[in-house]
N, C-alpha and C positions, 0 to 999 in steps of 0.2 A: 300057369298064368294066374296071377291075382286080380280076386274081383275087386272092384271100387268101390266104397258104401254107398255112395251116393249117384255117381255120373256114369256108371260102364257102360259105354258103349252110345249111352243119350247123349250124340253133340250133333250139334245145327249142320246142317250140310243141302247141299245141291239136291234136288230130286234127281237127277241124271246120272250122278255118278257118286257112291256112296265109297268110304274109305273100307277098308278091310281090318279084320282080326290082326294083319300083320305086323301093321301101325303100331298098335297094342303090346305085343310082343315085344317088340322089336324097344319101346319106350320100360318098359319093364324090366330087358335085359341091361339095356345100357345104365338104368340107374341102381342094379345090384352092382355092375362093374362101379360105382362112381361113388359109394360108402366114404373112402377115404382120401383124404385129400384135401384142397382148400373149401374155407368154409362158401364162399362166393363164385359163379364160375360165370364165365359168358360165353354161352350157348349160340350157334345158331342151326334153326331147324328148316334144311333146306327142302323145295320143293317141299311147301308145308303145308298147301291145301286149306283145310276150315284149322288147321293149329293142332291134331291131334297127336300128333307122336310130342312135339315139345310139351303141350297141358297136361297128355300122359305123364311125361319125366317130370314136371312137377308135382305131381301129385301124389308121386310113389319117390320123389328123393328129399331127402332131411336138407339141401343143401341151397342156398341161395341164387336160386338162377335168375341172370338175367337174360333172354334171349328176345331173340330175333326172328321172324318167322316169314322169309323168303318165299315168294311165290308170285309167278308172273299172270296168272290169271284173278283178274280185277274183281271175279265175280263172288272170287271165298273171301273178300276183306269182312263183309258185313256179316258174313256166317263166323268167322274167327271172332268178331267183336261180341257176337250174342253169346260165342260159348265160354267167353273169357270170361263176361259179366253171369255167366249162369251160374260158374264153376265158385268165382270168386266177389259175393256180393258184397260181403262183407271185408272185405280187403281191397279198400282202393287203391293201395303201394303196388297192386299188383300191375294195373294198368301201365303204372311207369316202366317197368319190368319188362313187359313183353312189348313188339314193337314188329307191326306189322311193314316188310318192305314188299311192294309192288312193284318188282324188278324182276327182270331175266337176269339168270344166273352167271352169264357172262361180266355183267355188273361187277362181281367180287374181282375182278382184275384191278378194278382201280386200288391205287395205294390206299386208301381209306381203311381197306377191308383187308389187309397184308399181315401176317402173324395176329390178327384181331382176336380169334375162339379160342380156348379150352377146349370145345368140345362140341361135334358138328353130328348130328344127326340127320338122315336122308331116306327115301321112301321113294326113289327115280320111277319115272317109264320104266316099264319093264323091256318091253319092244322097240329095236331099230327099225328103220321104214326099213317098210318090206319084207319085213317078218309077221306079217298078219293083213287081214282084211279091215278096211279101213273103215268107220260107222259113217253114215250121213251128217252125227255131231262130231264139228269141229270142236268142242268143248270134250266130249268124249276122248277123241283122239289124243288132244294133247297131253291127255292125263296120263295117257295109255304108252302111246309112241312120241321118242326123240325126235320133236318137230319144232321147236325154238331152236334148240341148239345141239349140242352131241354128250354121247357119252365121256368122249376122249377129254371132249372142254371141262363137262364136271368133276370131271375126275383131276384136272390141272386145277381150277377153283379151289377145289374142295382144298387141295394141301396146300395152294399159297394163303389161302383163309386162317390156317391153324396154325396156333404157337406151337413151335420148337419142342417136340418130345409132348404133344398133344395128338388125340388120336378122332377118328373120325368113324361112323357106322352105318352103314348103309346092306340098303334091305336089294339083291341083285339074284334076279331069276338066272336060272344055267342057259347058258346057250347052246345046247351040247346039240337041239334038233336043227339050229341053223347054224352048225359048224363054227361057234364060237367058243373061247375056253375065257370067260371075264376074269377070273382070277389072274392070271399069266397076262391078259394084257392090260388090266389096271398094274401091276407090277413095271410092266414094261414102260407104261406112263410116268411112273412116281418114276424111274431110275434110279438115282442112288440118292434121292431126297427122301425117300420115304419105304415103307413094305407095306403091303398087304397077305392079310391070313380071313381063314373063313374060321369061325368060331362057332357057331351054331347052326342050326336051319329051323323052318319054322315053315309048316307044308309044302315042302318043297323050293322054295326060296332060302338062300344062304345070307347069316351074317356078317357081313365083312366090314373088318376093323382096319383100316388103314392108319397107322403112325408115322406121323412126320418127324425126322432125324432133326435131332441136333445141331444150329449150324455149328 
């Protein structure tokens, strides 16, 4: 993992629910994957939280992203804004750049959002209901467990979102203890629009690269 000179790790966030090392990772590997290619991309970082895995991938890629940073709880806008302006004081261009939506992910259905990205970044719930004990915060929860929407929707989002022969990565714990195989059924999702491979892991969580076919 590479350190940051300036930011690792210092970003504005929730007292209740802090992001992980994984984020980190996970924005690090995908912008060694993204060297080459075009010099502009449009990004988007879904289920983004306070903005860390996309401000990651800017800060460790050469390459001109504009991104978008999805996230249906209300309460990270104002924590993304301060770690934008922390990261980036001196670069007002950057503002226009990133672009916070305060949407449920089911949103990307509408045609607006259809072959839109280059390239999708994601850091889901790890837990379907009923795979864990549930906290008192309902803020906890949803960060934790598939409770807006489902895996099966993100995973249908996620490849109507990406251009034709663009790829997507996302950070997906095994489900091996509640009898699920996610690899084999995100596959089963894409059918023959798309594949999925796990490329790396990173404490135990896999990263999977999902590529959308060619029409």
């Amino acid at each position: 993992m590479i350190k940051n000179s300036l930011y690792t790790f210092d970003y504005f966030q929730p007292e209740e629910y802090h992001f992980s090392l994984d984020s980190v990772f996970l924005a690090q590997k995908v912008a060694s994957l993204i060297k080459e290619g075009p010099e502009e991309l449009a990004v988007l970082d879904l289920c983004a939280g306070c903005g860390v895995i996309g401000l990651e991938l800017s800060l460790h890629s050469a390459r001109n992203l504009h991104i978008d940073f999805l996230e249906i709880q209300e309460v990270y806008q104002s924590f993304f804004q301060q770690n934008v302006e922390m990261i980036y004081p001196q670069h007002p261009q950057k503002f226009e750049q990133f672009r916070f939506l305060n949407l449920n992910y089911q949103a990307l259905r509408h045609p607006a959002f259809e072959n839109k990205y280059d390239l999708i970044v994601c850091n889901p719930p790890y837990f379907f209901k009923g795979e864990g004990l549930l906290s008192p915060s309902e803020f906890k929860n949803r960060c934790r467990f598939f409770l807006d929407s489902d895996f099966k929707t993100l995973i249908e989002v996620t490849l109507q979102a990406l251009k034709p022969n663009s790829a997507a990565y996302l950070l997906v714990r095994s489900g091996t203890h509640h009898g699920r195989t996610p690899l084999a059924e995100i596959n089963k999702i894409l059918k023959n629009e798309g594949s999925a491979q796990i490329i790396d892991n990173v404490r135990g969580t896999d990263v999977v690269e999902i590529r959308k076919k060619l029409n």
